[in-house]
LUMLO-112756 format. One line per field, with one value per residue (C-alpha): residue in three letters; x, y, z. Coordinates in nm, 2 decimals. Layout:
! residues N
tido: (ALA	...)
x: (X	...)
y: (Y	...)
z: (Z	...)
! end
This chain:
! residues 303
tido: (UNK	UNK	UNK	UNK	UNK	UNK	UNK	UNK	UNK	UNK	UNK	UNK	UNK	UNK	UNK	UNK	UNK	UNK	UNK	UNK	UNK	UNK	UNK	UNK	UNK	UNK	UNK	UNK	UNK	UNK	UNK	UNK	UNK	UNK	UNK	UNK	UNK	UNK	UNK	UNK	UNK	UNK	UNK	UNK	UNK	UNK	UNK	UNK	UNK	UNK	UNK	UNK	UNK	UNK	UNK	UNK	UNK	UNK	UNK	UNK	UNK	UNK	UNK	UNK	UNK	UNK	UNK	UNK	UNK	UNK	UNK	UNK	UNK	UNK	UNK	UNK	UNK	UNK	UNK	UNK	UNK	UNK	UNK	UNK	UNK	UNK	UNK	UNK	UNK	UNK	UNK	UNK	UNK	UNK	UNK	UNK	UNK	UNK	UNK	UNK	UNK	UNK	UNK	UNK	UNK	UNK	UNK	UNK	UNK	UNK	UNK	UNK	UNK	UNK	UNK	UNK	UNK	UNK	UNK	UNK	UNK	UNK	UNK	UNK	UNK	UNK	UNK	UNK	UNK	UNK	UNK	UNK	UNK	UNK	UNK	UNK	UNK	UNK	UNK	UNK	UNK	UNK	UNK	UNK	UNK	UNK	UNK	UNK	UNK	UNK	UNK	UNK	UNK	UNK	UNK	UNK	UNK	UNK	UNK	UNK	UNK	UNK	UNK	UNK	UNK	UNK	UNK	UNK	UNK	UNK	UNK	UNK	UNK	UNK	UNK	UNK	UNK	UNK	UNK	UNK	UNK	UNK	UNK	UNK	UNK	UNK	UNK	UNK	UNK	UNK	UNK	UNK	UNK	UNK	UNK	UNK	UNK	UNK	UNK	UNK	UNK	UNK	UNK	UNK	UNK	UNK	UNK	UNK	UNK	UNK	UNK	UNK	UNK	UNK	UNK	UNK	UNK	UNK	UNK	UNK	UNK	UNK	UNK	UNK	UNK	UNK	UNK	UNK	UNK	UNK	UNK	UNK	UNK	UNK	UNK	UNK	UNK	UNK	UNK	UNK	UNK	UNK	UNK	UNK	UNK	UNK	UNK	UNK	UNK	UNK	UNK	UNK	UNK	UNK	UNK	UNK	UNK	UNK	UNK	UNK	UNK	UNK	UNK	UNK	UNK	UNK	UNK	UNK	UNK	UNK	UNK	UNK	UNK	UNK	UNK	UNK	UNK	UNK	UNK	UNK	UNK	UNK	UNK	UNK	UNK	UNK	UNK	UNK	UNK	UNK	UNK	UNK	UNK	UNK	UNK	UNK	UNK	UNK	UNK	UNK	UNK	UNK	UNK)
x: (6.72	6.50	6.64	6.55	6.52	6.54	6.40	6.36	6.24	6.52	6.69	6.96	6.72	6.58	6.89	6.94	6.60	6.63	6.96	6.84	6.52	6.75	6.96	6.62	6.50	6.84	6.82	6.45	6.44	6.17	6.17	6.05	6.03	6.11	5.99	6.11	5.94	6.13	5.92	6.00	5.92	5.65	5.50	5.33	5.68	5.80	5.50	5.50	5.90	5.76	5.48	5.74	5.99	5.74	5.57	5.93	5.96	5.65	5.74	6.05	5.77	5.86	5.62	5.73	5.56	5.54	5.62	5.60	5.76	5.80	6.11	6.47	6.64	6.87	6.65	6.38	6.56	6.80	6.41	6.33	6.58	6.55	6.19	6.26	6.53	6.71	7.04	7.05	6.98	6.97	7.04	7.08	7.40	7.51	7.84	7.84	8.22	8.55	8.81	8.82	8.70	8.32	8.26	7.90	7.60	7.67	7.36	7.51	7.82	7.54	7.34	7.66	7.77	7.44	7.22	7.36	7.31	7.52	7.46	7.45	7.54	7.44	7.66	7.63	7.37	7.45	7.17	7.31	7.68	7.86	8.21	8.25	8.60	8.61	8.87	9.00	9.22	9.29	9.15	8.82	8.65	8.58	8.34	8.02	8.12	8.21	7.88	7.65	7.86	7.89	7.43	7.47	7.70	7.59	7.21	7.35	7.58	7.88	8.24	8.42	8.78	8.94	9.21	9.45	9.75	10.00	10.27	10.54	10.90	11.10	11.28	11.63	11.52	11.40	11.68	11.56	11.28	10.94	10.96	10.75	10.42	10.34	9.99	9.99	10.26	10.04	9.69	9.92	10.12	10.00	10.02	9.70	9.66	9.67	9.47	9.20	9.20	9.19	8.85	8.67	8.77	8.62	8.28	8.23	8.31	8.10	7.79	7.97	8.08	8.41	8.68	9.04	9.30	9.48	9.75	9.94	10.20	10.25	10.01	9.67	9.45	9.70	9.71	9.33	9.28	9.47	9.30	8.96	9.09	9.20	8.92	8.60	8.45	8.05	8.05	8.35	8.31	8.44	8.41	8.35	8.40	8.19	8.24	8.39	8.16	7.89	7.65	7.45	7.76	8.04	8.36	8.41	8.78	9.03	8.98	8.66	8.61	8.81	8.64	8.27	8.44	8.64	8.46	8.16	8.04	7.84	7.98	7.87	7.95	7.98	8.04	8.33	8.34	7.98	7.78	7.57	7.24	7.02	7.14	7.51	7.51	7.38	7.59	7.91	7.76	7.70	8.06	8.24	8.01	8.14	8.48	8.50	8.32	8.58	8.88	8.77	8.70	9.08	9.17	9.00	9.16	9.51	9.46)
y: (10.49	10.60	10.94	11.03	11.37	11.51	11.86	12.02	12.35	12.52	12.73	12.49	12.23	12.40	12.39	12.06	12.00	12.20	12.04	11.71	11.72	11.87	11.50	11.34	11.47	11.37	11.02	11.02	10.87	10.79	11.04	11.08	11.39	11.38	11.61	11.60	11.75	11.81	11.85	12.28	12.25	12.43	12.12	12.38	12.55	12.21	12.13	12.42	12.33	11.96	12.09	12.37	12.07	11.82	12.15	12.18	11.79	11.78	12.05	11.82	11.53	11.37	11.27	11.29	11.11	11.30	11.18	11.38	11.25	11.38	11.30	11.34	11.40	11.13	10.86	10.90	10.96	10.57	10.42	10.53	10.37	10.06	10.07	10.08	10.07	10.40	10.41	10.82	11.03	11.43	11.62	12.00	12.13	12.41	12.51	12.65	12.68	12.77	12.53	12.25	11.88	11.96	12.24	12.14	12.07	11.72	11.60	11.56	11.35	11.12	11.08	11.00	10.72	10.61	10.56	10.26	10.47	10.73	11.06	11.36	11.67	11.99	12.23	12.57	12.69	12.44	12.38	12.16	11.94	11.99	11.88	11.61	11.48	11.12	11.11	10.75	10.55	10.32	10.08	9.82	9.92	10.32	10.09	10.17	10.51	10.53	10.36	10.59	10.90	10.74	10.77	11.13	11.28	11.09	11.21	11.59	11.59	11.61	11.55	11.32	11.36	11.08	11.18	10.95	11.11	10.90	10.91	11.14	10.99	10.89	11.08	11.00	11.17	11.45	11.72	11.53	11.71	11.56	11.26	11.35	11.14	11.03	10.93	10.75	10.48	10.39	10.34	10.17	9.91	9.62	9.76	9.74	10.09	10.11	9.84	9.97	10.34	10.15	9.97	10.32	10.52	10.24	10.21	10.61	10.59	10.33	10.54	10.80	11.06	11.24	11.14	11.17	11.08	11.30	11.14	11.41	11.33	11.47	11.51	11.36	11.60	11.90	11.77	11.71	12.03	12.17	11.97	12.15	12.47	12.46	12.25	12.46	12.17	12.15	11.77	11.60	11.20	11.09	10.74	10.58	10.23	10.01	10.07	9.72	9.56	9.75	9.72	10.08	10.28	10.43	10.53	10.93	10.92	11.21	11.34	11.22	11.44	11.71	11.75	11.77	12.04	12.26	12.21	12.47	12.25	11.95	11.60	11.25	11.01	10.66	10.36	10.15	9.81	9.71	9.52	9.74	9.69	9.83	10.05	10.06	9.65	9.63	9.85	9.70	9.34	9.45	9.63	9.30	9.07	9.33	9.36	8.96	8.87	9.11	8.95	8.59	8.75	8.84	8.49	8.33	8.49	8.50	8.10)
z: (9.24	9.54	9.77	10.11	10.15	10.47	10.62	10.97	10.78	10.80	10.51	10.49	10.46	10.18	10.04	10.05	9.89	9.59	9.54	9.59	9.39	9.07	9.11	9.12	8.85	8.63	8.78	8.74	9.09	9.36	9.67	9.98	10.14	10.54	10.77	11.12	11.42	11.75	12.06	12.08	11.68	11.45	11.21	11.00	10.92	10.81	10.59	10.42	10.38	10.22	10.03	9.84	9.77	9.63	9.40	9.30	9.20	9.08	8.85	8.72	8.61	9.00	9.24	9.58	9.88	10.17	10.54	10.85	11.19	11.57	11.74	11.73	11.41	11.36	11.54	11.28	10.99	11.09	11.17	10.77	10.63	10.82	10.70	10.35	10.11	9.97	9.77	9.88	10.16	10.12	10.44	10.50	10.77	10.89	11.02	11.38	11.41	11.23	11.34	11.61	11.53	11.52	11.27	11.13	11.36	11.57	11.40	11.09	11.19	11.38	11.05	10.87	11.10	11.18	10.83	10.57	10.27	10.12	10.26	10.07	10.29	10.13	10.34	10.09	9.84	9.55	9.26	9.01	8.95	8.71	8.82	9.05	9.25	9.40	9.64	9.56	9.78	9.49	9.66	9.53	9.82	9.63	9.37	9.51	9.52	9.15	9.01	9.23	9.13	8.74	8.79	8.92	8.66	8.42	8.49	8.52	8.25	8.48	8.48	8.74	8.81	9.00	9.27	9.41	9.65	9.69	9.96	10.04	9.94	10.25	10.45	10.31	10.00	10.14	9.94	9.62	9.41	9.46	9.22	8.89	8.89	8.58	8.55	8.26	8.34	8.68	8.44	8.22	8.53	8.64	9.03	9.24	9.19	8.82	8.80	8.98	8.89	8.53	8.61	8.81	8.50	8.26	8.47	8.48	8.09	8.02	8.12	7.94	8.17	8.13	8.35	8.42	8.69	8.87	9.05	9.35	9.57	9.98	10.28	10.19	10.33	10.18	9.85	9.85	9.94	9.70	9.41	9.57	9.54	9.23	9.08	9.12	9.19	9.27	9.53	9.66	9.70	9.98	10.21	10.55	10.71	10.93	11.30	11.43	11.66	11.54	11.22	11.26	11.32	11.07	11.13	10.98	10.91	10.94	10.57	10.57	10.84	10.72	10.39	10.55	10.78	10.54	10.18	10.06	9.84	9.87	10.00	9.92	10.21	10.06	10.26	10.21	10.27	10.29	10.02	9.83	9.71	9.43	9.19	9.27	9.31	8.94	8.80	8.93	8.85	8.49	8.46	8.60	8.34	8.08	8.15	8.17	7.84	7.72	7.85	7.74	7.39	7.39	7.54	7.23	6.95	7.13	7.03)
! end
């Protein structure tokens, strides 16, 4: 696995660097450290800000190359990682507001949508995870999601919990009580869903993390945020799309959105919908050789 981690010098930057040297250190990844100097900034502020997070790698047995750019923000860190391959990138944010669309810095909504790898956004003080919620639409697209969560909680001795909300009942039944979900018989169906909550529980198991499925029922974004609340959860996994008409920008939906916004904990941004490469690719490749071996095993005796 190789990180990108990001720093303007700030104290959320910090943050983000403690936070993201403590997952390379359980993934035993490559990093480089990104310093980023505007035109009003102070680069010694910033080195000393690099130089503290590679001591602190360092001291976790990882060596850490260090870069140091001037420029805008986003444009330099989206030139990186067209210069070289990186399956994370680690940035700090701050929030500036309390409601309204835009709660965190713009910045950070323009490095999610603009960079191809997952982002990492370290919003609160957060040293190590411990439990982790995917936010699963059910969907096949959530794979590369699972695999590089499955490296991080596996690496950190985490727990994942898989959530899937599913929609309200209509409207004719609104004087009914809220239909019973019963998680089991959907893992157990045939549907879509089952079948693919099946297969992201069996990946994150097979690299022996903990997992279960939680299934709600109502508002998304509610019910989402009542799993967070009730969870104590330390990241919240989360997805975007590819912009149509455009291959450098991603689309943050509204829960995406609303989770960056709202949550205190840290949020991995995980494209949907686009090949993945590295790490993530190999680990769904190796799952699906599994899985079929497994199947034609049973095919063979059922003879």
């Amino acid at each position: 696995m190789k990180i990108l981690i990001c720093s303007d010098g700030s104290e959320q930057a910090d943050k983000a660097i403690r936070l993201g040297a403590n997952v390379a250190a359980a993934c035993q990844a490559e990093v480089t450290l990104l310093g980023i100097v505007e035109s009003a900034g102070k680069p010694e502020a910033i080195m000393d800000a690099l130089r503290r997070g590679q001591q602190l790698l360092e001291d976790k047995k990882i060596h850490a190359e260090l870069i140091i750019k001037t420029g805008q923000p986003v444009d330099e860190i989206v030139k990186r990682t067209e210069e070289a391959h990186y399956d994370l990138v680690v940035i700090g944010a701050t929030r500036k507001d309390t409601q309204g669309l835009f709660w965190v810095s713009s910045k950070t909504y323009k490095i999610i949508k603009s960079v191809p790898p997952p982002v990492l956004v370290v919003m609160e003080k957060t040293s190590t995870i411990k439990r982790i919620l995917i936010c699963s639409g059910g969907k096949k697209y959530i794979e590369n999601a699972v695999a590089l969560t499955g490296q991080i909680a596996k690496g950190m001795g985490a727990s994942v919990t898989l959530l899937h909300v599913m929609p309200e009942p209509p409207a004719m039944y609104a004087r009914l009580h809220r239909m019973e979900v019963n998680v089991s018989a959907i893992l157990d169906s045939k549907s879509e869903l089952g079948r693919n909550l099946r297969s992201q529980r069996e990946l994150l198991e097979s690299l022996g993390v903990p997992t279960e499925v939680h299934l709600r029922q109502g508002p998304v974004l509610e019910e989402i945020f009542r799993e967070i609340q009730t969870g104590n959860y330390d990241l919240i996994v989360t997805g975007s799309s590819l912009n149509r008409g455009s291959l450098r920008t991603y689309m943050l939906g509204n829960v995406t959105r609303e989770i960056v916004n709202r949550t205190n904990c840290a949020v991995l941004v995980v494209r949907a919908g686009v090949k993945s490469e590295g790490i993530t690719q190999s680990l769904i490749g190796w799952f699906d050789r599994v899985t079929r071996r497994t199947q034609g095993s049973k095919t063979d005796q059922n003879k």
